[in-house]
C-alpha positions in Angstrom: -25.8 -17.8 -4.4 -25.6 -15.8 -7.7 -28.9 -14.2 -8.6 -30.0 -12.4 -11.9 -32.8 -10.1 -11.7 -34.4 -10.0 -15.6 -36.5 -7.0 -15.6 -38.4 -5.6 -19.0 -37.5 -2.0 -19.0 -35.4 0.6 -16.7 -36.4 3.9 -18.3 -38.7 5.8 -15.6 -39.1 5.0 -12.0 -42.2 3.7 -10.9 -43.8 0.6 -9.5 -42.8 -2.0 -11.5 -38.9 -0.2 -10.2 -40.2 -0.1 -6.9 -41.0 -4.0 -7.4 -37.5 -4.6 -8.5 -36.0 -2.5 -5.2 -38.3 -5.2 -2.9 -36.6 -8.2 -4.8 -33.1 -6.5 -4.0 -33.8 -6.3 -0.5 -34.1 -10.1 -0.9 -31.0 -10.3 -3.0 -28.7 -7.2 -2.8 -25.7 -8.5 -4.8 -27.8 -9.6 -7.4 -27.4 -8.3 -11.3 -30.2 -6.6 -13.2 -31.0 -8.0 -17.1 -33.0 -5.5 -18.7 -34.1 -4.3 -22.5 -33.0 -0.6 -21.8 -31.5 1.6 -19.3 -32.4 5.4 -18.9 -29.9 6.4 -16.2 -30.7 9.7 -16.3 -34.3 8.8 -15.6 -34.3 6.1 -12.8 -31.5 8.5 -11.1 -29.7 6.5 -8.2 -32.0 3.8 -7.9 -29.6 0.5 -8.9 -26.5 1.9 -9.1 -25.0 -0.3 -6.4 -26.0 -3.5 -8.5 -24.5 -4.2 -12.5 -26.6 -3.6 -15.1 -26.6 -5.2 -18.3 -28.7 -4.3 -21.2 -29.7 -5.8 -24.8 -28.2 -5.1 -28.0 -31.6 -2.4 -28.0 -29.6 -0.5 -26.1 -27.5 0.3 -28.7 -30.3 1.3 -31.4 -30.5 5.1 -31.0 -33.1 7.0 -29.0 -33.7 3.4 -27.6 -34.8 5.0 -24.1 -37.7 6.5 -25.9 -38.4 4.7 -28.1 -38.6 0.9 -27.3 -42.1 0.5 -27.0 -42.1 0.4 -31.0 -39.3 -2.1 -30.9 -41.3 -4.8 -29.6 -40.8 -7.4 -32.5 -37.2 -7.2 -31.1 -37.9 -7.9 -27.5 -37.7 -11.7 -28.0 -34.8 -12.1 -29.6 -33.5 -9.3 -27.4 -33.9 -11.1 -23.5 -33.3 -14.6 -25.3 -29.5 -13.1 -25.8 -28.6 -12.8 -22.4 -26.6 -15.9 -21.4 -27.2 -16.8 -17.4 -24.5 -19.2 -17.4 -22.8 -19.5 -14.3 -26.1 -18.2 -12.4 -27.8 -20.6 -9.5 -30.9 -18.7 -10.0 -33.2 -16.5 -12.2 -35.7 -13.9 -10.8 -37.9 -12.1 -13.7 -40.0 -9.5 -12.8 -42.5 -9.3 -16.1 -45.3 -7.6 -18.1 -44.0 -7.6 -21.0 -41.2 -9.7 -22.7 -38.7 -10.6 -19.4 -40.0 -13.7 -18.5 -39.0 -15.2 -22.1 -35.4 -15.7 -21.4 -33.6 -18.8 -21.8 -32.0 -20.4 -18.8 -29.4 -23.5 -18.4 -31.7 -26.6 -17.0 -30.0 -26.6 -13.9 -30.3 -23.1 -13.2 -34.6 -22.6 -12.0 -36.2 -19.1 -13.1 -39.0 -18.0 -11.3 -41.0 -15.5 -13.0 -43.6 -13.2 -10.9 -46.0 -12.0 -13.7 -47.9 -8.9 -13.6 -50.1 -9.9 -16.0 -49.3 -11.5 -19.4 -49.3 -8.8 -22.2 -52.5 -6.7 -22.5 -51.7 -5.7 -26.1 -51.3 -9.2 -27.6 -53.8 -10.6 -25.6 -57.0 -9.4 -23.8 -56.6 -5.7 -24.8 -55.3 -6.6 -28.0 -58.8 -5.6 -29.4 -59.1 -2.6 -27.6 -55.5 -1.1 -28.5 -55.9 -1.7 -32.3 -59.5 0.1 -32.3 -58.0 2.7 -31.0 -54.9 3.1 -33.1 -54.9 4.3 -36.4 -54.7 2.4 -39.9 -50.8 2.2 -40.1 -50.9 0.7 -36.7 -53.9 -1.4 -37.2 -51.9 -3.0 -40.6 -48.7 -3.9 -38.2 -50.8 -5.1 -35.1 -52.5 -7.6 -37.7 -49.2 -8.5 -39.3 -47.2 -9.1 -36.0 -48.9 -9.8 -33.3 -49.6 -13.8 -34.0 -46.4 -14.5 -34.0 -45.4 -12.4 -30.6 -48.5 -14.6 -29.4 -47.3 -17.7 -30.4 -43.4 -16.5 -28.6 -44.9 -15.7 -25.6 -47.1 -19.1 -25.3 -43.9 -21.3 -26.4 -41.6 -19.2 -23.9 -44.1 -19.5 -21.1 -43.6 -23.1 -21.0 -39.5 -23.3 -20.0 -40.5 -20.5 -16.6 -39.7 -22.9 -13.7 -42.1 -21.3 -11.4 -44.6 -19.0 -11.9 -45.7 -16.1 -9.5 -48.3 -14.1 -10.2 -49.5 -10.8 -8.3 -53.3 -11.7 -7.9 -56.1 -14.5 -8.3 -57.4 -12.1 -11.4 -53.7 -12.6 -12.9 -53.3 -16.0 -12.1 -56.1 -16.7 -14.5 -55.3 -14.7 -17.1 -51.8 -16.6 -17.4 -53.9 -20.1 -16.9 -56.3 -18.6 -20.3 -53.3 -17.6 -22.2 -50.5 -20.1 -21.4 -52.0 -23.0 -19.5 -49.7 -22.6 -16.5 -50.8 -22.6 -13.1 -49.1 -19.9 -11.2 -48.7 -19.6 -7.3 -50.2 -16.4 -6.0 -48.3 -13.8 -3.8 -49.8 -10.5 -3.1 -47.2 -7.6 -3.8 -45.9 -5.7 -1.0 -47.6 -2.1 -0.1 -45.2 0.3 1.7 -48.3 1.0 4.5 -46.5 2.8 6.5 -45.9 5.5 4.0 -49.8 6.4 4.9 -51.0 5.9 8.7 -54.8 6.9 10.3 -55.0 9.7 12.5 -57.5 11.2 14.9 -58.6 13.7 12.1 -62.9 13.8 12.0 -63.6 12.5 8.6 -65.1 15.5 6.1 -68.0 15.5 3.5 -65.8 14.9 0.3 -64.6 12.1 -1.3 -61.4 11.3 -3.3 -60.0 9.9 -6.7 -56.2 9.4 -7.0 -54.0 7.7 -9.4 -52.3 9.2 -12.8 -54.7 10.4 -15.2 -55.0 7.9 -18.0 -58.3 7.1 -19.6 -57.9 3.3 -18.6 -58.4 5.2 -14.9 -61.7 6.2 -15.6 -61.4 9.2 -13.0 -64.4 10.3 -15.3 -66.5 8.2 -14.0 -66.0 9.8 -10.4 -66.2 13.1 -11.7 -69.5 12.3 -13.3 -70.9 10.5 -10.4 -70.3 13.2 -7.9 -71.8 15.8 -10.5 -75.1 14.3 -10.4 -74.8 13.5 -7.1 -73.5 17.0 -5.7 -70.9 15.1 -4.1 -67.3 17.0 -2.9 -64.4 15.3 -5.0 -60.8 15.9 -5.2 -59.1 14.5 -7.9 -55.1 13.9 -7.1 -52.9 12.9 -10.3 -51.6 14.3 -13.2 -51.5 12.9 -16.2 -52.5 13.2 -20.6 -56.3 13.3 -19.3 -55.9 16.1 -17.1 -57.5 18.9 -19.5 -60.2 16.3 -20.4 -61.1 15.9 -16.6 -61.3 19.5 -16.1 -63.7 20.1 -19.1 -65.7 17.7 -17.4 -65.8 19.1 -14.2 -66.1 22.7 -15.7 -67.9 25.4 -13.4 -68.3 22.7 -10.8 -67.1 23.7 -7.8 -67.4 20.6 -5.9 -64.9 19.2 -8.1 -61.1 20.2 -7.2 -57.6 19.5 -8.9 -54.7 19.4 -6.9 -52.4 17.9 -9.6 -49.4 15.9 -8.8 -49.2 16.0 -4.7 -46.7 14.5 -2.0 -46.9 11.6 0.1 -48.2 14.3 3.0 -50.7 16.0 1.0 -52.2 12.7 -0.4 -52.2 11.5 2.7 -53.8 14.1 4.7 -56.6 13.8 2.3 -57.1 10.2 2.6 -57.3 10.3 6.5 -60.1 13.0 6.0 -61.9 12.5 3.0 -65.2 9.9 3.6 -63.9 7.2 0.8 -61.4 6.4 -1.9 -63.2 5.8 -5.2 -61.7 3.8 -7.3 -63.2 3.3 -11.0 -60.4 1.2 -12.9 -60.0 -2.4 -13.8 -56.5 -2.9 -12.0 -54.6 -6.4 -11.8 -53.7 -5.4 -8.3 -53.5 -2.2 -7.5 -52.0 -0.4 -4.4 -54.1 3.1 -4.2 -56.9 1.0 -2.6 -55.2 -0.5 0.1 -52.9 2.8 0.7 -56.2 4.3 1.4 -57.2 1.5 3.8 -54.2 2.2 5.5 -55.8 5.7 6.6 -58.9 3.5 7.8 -60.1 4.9 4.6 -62.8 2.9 3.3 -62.9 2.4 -0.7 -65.7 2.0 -3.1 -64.2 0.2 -6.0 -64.7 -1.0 -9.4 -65.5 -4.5 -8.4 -63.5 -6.3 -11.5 -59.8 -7.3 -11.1 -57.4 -7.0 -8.8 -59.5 -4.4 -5.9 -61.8 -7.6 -5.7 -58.8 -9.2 -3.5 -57.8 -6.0 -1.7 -60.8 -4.7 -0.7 -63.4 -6.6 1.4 -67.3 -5.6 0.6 -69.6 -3.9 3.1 -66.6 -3.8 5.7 -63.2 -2.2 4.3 -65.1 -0.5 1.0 -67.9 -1.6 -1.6 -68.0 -2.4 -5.3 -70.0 -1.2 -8.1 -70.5 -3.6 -10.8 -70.5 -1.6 -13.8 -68.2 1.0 -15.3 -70.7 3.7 -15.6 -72.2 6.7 -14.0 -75.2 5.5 -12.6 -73.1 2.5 -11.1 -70.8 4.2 -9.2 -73.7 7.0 -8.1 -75.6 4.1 -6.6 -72.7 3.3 -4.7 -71.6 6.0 -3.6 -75.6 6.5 -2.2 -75.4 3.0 -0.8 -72.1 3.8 1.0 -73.3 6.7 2.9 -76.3 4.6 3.9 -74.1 1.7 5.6 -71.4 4.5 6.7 -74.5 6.1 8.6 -74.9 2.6 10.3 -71.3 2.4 11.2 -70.5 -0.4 9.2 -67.0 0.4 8.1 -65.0 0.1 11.6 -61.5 2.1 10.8 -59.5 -0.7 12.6 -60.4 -3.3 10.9 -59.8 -1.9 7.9 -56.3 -0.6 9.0 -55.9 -4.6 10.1 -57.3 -5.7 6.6 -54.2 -3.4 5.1 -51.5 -4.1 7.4 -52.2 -7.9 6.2 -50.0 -6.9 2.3 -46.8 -6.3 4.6 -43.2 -6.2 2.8 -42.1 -9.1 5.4 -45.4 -11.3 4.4 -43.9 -10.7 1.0 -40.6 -12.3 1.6 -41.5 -15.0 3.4 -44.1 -16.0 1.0 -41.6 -15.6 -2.2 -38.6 -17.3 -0.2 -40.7 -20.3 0.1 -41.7 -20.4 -3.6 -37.8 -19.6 -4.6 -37.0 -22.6 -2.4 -39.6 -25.2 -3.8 -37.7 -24.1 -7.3 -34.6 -24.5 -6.2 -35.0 -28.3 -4.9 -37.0 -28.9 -8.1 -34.0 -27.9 -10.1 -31.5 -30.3 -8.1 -31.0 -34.0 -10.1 -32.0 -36.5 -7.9 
C-alpha cells in the first residue's frame, strides 16, 4: 500500500513531530507532504522517508516565516497531487487536512483541533495584536473560514484527538469525527518507592495560554512549595511574580530524569491551561502522580476527579487555591491510590493507539472501494 503522510509544518521538533513519528511506525515507507521543511531544525527525524514541500518552500526565509504566509496555505497543500496513492493520512491544526485527493483514494484526517485563530480564539488573537494586524485579520480571515468549512467536507474520515475536539469540528464544520486518544510514551516516566515531599509542581513551556501564573499565585497565598519546570517567553514574567518568594523555584528547561524525579516526589501536578489533550497530565499519572487540573478541555478526559486528580472550575487564583486546599483534605484520607492512577495512565498506550486508528483506516478504505 502507498501511503502519504500530509503534515502542516516540519520546522521544529515537537509533538505534533512526535505525532507524525507514531503514524510512521504504522507506515514506515510512507512519504511526508508538508508546507515547509527546516532540516536543520527537525535534525534526523524523517530522513529515512521523502519529503516533499510546497512551492512555500521556495519563498525566502520560509522556515521562519510561514506563519505570516497563511493566505497561501490553501492554495499551497491543494497543489500536491496524490495520484497514484491508495491512501491519505493528514495529521492537522492548521491547513493539512485541506488537500485534494482522487475519489478513489480515502484521506483520513486526525484533527488536533480546527484552527484557533480563525475560529474560537479568533477574538482573542486579534485583541491582542496590534492595529496592522487587526486590519488583515478582519480583511482575511472570512474567507480562510469559509476554505476551511468547504475543504472539511471532501476529508473521508475524520479523527479527532479528544471529545473536547470532536465538538469543536462538529461547531465549525458539521462533521462528526471518530475519537482516538493520542498515544503517551508512559514509559518515558515510571513510579518509584520515593516518599512523596511537601511541594507541588507546574511543567510545560512557558506561554501565557499556560497560565503557570495561576500556580504561582495560588501557592503564594497559600505558602505552598512549587517548582516550576519549562522555559519559555514568560519566563521573566513568572519570576517577577514569584519575586523574593522562596517557596517558588525555577529549574528551567530539565531532562526526562530530572522532570521525572520531581513528578514521583512532588504531592501533585497542577495543571492551569485549557489543553485539547494534553500529555503532561497523564505523564504525571504515570508517576502515580495525582493532578489537579483546569477542568475545561482535553484534562477533563485524562484525568478522572477525586481519584487520579481534581478540577478547579475557574481560571483564577482563588479557584485553584481551593483546590489545591481541597486536595490535601482527600490526599489526607487516602483517596488518591497510586496504582490506580498508574492503571488509569497505562490505559493511553502506543499499541491502544494503533489498533484503534487501524480500524478507522480500514472502515475508510472499504468505504472508498465501488461496490
Amino acid at each position: 500500500m502507498k501511503v502519504a503522510i500530509v503534515h502542516d509544518w516540519l520546522v521544529n521538533y515537537g509533538g505534533a513531530e512526535l505525532f507524525v513519528e507514531y503514524l510512521l511506525k504504522i507506515y514506515p515507507d510512507a512519504e511526508i507532504f508538508t508546507l515547509v521543511y527546516n532540516r536543520k531544525k527537525i535534525g534526523n527525524h524523517f530522513t529515512n522517508n521523502t519529503i516533499h514541500t510546497s512551492f512555500v518552500q521556495k519563498i525566502a526565509f520560509s522556515s521562519k516565516l510561514y506563519t505570516k504566509l497563511l493566505t497561501l496555505m490553501p492554495k499551497a497543500f491543494e497543489s500536491f497531487d496524490f495520484t497514484g496513492f491508495d491512501l491519505v493520512i493528514s495529521s492537522s491544526s492548521c491547513c493539512a487536512k485541506g488537500i485534494i485527493t482522487p475519489p478513489y483514494v480515502p484521506h483520513v484526517a486526525f484533527i488536533h483541533s480546527p484552527m484557533r485563530y480563525a475560529w474560537d480564539l479568533f477574538f482573542d488573537y486579534r485583541k491582542k495584536s496590534g492595529r496592522i494586524t487587526r486590519f488583515f485579520m478582519n480583511k482575511w480571515i472570512p474567507a480562510l473560514r469559509l476554505w476551511d468549512y468547504v475543504s472539511s467536507q471532501r476529508i473521508d474520515t475524520i479523527i479527532a484527538n479528544s471529545k473536547f475536539i470532536a465538538r469543536r469540528i462538529k461547531k465549525f464544520w458539521n462533521r462528526d469525527a471518530r475519537v482516538i486518544y493520542l498515544p503517551v510514551d508512559v514509559s518515558r516516566f515510571n513510579p518509584c518507592d520515593k516518599p512523596r515531599e511537601d511541594f507541588y509542581v507546574a511543567f510545560s513551556r512557558l506561554v501565557p495560554y499556560k497560565r503557570i501564573d495561576l500556580a504561582i499565585s495560588a501557592c503564594k497565598l497559600l505558602g505552598k512549595k512549587l517548582v516550576v519546570i519549562g522555559a519559555g517567553s514568560e519566563m521573566e514574567n513568572l519570576k517577577k511574580l514569584a519575586e523574593g518568594n522562596k517557596n517558588i523555584t525555577f529549574l528551567g528547561r530539565a531532562s526526562d530524569q530530572v522532570l521525572e524525579d520531581h513528578l514521583q516526589r512532588c504531592k501533585a501536578l497542577l495543571f492551569c491551561a485549557e489543553e485539547d489533550f494534553g500529555f503532561v497530565p497523564l505523564e504525571a499519572q504515570a508517576c502515580g502522580t495525582p493532578v489537579i487540573a483546569y477542568g475545561r478541555g482535553g484534562a477533563l478526559e485524562t484525568v478522572i476527579s477525586e481519584k487520579t486528580g481534581l478540577f478547579f472550575e475557574q481560571q483564577t487564583t482563588d479557584s485553584l487555591a481551593q483546590a489545591i486546599e481541597k486536595f490535601e483534605e482527600l490526599n489526607a484520607q487516602n483517596k488518591f491510590v497510586k496504582e490506580e492512577i498508574i492503571e488509569h495512565a497505562r490505559s493511553f498506550t502506543e499499541d491502544r493507539f494503533q489498533k484503534e486508528f487501524k480500524e478507522a483506516v480500514q472502515d475508510a478504505v472499504e468505504r472508498a472501494r465501488v461496490k
